[in-house]
PAZAPA-4460 file (N, C-alpha, C; in steps of 0.05 Angstrom, whole numbers, plus 32768, in hexadecimal, padded with zeros to 4 digits):
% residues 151
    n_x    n_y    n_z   ca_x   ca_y   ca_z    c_x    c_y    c_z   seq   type   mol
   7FF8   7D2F   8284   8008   7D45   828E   8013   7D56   8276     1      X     A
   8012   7D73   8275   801C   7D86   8265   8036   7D8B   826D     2      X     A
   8047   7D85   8251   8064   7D88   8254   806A   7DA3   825A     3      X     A
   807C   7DAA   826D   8083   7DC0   8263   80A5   7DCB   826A     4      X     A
   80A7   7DE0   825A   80C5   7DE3   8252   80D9   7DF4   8266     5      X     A
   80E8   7DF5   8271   80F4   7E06   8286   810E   7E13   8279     6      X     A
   810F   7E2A   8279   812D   7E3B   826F   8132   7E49   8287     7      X     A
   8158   7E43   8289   8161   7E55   8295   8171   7E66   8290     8      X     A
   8178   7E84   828F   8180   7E93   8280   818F   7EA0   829F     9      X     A
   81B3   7EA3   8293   81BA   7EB3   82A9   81C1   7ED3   829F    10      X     A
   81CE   7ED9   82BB   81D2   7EF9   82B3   81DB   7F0B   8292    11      X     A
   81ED   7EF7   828D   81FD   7F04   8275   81E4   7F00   825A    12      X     A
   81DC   7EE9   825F   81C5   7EDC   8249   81B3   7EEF   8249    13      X     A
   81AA   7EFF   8269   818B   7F0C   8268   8191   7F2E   8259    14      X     A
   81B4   7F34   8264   81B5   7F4E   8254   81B1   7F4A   823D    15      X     A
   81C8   7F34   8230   81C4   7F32   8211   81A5   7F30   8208    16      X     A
   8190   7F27   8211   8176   7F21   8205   816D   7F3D   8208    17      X     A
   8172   7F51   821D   8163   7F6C   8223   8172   7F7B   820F    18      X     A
   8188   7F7E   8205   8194   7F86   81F4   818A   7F8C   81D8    19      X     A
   8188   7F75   81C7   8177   7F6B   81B9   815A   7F77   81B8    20      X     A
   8153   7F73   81CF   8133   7F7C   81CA   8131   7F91   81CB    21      X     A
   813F   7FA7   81D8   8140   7FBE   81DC   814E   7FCC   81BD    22      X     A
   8166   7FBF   81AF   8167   7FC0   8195   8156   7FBA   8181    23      X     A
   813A   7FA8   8184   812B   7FA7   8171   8111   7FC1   8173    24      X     A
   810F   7FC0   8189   80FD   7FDA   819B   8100   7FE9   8188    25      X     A
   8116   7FF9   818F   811F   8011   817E   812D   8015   8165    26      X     A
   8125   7FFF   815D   812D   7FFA   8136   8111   7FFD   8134    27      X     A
   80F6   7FF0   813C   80D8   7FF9   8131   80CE   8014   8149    28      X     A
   80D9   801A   814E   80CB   8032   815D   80C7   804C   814D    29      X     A
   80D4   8043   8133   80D6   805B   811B   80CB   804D   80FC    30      X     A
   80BC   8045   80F4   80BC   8032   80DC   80BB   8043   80C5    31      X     A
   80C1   805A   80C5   80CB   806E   80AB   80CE   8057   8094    32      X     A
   80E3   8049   8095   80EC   803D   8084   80D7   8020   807A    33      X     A
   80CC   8015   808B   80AF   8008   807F   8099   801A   807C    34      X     A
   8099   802B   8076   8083   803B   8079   8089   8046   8061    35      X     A
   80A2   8054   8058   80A6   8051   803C   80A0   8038   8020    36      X     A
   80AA   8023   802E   80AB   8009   8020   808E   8007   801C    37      X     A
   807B   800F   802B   8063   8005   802A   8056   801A   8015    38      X     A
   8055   8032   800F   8051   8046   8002   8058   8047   7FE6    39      X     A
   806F   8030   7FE3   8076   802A   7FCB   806E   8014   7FC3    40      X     A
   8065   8003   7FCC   8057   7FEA   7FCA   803D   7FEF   7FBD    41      X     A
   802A   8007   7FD4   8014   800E   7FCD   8011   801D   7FBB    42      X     A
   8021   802F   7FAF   802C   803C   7F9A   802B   8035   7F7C    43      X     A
   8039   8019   7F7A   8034   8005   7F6A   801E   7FF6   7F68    44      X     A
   8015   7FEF   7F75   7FEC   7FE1   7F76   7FDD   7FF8   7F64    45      X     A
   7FE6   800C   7F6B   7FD6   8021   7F6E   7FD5   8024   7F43    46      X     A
   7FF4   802C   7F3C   8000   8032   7F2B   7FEF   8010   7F16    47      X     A
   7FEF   8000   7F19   7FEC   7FE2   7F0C   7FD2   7FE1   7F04    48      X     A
   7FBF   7FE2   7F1B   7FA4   7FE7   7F1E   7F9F   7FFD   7F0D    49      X     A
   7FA9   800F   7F0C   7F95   801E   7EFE   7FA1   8022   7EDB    50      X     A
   7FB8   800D   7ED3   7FC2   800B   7EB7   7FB4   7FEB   7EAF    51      X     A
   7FAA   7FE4   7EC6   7F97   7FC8   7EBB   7F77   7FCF   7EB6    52      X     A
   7F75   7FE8   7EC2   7F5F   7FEB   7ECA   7F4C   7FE6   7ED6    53      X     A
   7F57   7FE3   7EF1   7F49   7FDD   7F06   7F46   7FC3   7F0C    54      X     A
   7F55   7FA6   7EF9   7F52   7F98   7EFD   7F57   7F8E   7F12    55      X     A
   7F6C   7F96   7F20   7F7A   7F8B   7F41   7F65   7F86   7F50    56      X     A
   7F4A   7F94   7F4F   7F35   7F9D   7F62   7F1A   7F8D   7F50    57      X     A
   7F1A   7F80   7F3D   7F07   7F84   7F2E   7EF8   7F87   7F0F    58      X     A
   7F04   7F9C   7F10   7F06   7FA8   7EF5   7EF5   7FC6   7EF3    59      X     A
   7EFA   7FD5   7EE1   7EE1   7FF7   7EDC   7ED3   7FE9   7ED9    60      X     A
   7EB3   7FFE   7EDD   7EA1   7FF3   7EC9   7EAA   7FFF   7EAB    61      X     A
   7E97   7FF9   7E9D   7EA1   7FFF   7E87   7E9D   8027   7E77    62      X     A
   7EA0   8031   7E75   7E9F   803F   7E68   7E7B   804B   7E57    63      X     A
   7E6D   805E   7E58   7E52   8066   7E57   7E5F   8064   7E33    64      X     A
   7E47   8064   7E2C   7E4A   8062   7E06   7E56   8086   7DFE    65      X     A
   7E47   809B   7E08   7E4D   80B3   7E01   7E6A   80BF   7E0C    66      X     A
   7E75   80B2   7E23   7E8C   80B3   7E28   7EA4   80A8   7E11    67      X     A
   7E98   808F   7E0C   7EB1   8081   7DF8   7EAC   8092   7DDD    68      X     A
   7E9D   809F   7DD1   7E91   80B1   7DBA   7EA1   80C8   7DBB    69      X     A
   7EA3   80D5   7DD6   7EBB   80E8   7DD8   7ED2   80E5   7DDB    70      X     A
   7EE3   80C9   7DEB   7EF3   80C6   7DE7   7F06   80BE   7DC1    71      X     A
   7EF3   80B2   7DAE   7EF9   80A8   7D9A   7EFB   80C8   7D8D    72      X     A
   7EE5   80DE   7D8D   7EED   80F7   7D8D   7F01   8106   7D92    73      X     A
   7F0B   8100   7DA0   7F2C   8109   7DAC   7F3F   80F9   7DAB    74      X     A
   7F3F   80DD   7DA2   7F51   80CE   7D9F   7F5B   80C5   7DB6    75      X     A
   7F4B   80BE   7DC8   7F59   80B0   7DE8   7F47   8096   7DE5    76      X     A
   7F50   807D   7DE7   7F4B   806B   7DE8   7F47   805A   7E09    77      X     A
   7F57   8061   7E1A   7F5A   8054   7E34   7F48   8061   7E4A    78      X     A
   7F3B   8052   7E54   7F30   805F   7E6A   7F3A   806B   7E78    79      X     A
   7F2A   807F   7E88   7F39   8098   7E9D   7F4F   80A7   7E98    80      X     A
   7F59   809E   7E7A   7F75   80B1   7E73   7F67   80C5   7E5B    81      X     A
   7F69   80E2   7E63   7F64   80F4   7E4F   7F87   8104   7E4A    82      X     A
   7F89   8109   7E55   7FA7   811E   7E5E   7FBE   8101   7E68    83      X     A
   7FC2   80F1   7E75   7FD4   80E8   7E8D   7FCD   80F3   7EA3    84      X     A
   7FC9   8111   7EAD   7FC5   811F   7EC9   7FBC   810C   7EDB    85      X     A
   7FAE   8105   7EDB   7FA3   80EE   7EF7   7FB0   80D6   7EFB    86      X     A
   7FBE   80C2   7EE1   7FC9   80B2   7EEC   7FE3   80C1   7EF8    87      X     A
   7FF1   80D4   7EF2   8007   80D8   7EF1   8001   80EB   7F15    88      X     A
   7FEA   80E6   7F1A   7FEC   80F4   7F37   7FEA   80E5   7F48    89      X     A
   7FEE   80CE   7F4B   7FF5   80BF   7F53   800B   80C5   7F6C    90      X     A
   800D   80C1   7F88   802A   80C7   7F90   8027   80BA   7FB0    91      X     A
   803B   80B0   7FB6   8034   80A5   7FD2   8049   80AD   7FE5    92      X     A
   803A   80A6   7FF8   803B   80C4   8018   8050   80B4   802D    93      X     A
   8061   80B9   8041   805F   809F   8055   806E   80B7   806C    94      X     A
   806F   80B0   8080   8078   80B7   809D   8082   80A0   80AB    95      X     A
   8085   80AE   80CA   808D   80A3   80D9   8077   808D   80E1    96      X     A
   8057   809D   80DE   8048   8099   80F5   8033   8089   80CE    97      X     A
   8036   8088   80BE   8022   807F   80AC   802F   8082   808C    98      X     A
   8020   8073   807A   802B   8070   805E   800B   806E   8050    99      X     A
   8017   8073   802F   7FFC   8073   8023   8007   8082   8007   100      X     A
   7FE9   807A   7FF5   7FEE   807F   7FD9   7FD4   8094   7FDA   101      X     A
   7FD5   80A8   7FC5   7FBB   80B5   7FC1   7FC2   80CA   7FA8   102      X     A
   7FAB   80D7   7F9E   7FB3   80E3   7F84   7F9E   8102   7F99   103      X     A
   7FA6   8118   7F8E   7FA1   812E   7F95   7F96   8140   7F77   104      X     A
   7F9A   812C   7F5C   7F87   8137   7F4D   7F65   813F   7F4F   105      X     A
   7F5F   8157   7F54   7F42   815D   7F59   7F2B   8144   7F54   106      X     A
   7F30   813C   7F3A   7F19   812C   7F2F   7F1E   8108   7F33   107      X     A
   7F3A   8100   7F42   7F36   80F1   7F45   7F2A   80E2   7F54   108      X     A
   7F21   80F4   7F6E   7F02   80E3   7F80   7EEA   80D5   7F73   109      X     A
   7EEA   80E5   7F5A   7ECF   80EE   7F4F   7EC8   80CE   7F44   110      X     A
   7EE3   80C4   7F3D   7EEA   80AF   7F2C   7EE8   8093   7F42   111      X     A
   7EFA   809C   7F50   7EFC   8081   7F6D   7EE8   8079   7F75   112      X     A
   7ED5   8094   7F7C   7EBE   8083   7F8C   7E9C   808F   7F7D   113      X     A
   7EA4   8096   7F66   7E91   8099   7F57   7E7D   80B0   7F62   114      X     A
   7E6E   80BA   7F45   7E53   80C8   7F45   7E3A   80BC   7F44   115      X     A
   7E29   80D4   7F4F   7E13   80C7   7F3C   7E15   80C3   7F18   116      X     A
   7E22   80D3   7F0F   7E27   80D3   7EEB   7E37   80C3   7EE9   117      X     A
   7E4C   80BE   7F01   7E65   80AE   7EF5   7E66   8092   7F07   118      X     A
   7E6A   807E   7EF0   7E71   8064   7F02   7E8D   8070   7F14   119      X     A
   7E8A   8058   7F2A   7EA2   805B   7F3E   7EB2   8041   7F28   120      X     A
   7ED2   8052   7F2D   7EDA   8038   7F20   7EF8   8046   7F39   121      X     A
   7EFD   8032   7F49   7F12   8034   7F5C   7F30   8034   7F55   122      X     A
   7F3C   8042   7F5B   7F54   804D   7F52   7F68   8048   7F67   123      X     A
   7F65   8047   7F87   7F77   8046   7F98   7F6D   8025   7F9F   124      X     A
   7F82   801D   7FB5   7F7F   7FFD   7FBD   7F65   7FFE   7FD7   125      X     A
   7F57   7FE6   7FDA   7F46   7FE5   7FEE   7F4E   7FDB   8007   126      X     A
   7F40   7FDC   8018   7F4C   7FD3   8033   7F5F   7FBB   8036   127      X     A
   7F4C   7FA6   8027   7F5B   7F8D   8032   7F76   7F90   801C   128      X     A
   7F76   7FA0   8004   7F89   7F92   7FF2   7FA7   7FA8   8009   129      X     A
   7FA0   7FC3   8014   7FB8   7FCD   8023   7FBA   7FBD   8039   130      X     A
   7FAC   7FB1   804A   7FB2   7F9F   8058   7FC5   7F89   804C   131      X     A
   7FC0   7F7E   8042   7FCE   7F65   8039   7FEE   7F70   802C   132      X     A
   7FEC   7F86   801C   8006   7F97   801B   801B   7F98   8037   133      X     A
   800C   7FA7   8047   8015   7FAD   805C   8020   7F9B   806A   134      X     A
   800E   7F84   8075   8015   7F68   807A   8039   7F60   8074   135      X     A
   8034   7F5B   8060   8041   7F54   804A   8064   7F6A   8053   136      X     A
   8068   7F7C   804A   8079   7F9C   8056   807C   7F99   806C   137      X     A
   806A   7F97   8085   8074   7F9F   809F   8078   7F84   80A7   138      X     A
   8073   7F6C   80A3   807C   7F58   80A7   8096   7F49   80A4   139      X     A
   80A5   7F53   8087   80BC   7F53   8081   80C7   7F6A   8096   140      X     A
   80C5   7F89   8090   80CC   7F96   80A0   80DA   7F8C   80BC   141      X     A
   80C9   7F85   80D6   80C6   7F75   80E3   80E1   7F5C   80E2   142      X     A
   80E2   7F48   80D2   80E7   7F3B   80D2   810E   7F41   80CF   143      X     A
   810D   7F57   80C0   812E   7F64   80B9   8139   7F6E   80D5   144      X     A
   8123   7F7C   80E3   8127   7F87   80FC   8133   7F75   810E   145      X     A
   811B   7F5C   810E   812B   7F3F   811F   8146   7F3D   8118   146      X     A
   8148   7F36   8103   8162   7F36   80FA   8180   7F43   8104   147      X     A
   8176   7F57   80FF   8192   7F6F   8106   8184   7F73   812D   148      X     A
   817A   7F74   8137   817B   7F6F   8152   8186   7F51   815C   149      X     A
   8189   7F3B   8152   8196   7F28   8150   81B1   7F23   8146   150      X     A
   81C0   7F36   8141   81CA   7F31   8132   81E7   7F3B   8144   151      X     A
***
């Protein structure tokens, strides 16, 4: 035989529980505020990854011989940095309804997901690594919410 458990909950108990839920309802019915958290999260992956050089993901490939010839020509030593401009475009987005990191420098596609002339060397996070971010953010999120609707 399968045990099973019986609760009885009276009037004052069922407002207080609708209360509550209806206060957690409408504490996530707006997640502005994880949606930020998450933007800054991904912000930083973003920012790390590409001062390791892509290691978070991997790593660049490496650099074409006539590329590093011009950089020693100009005195830039680091990959993908000629100016700063691209890392420094860097900037992350968030709403009500969505969050996110992305760079709006022209040439940085060129770089993320490569040419035919140019290796792809990835600059923003991949699916599973924003998932697992996210996870991670809306989960806590979530979890503060319980909180102060319990509370």
């Amino acid at each position: 035989m399968i045990p099973t458990l019986s609760v009885e909950l009276d009037e004052g108990q069922l407002r207080e529980m609708n209360r509550k839920l209806e206060r957690f309802a409408d504490s996530i019915a707006h997640p502005i505020e994880a949606n930020r958290q998450a933007s800054i999260a991904l912000y930083g992956w973003t920012i790390r990854n590409f001062d390791r050089q892509g290691s978070l993901q991997g790593g660049w490939a490496p650099l074409r011989p006539s590329t590093i010839r011009q950089k020693v020509r100009i005195g830039k030593q680091v990959p993908l940095v000629r100016s700063g401009h691209m890392r420094s475009g860097f900037a992350q987005f968030y709403s009500d309804d969505n969050a996110g990191v992305g760079n709006e420098v022209e040439y940085s596609k060129y770089h993320h997901y490569g040419t035919s002339k140019m290796a792809r060397r990835e600059l923003l996070p991949r699916r599973d690594v924003v998932l697992q971010i996210g996870l991670k953010v809306y989960g806590a999120y979530v979890d503060r919410q319980v909180a102060r609707a319990n509370a």
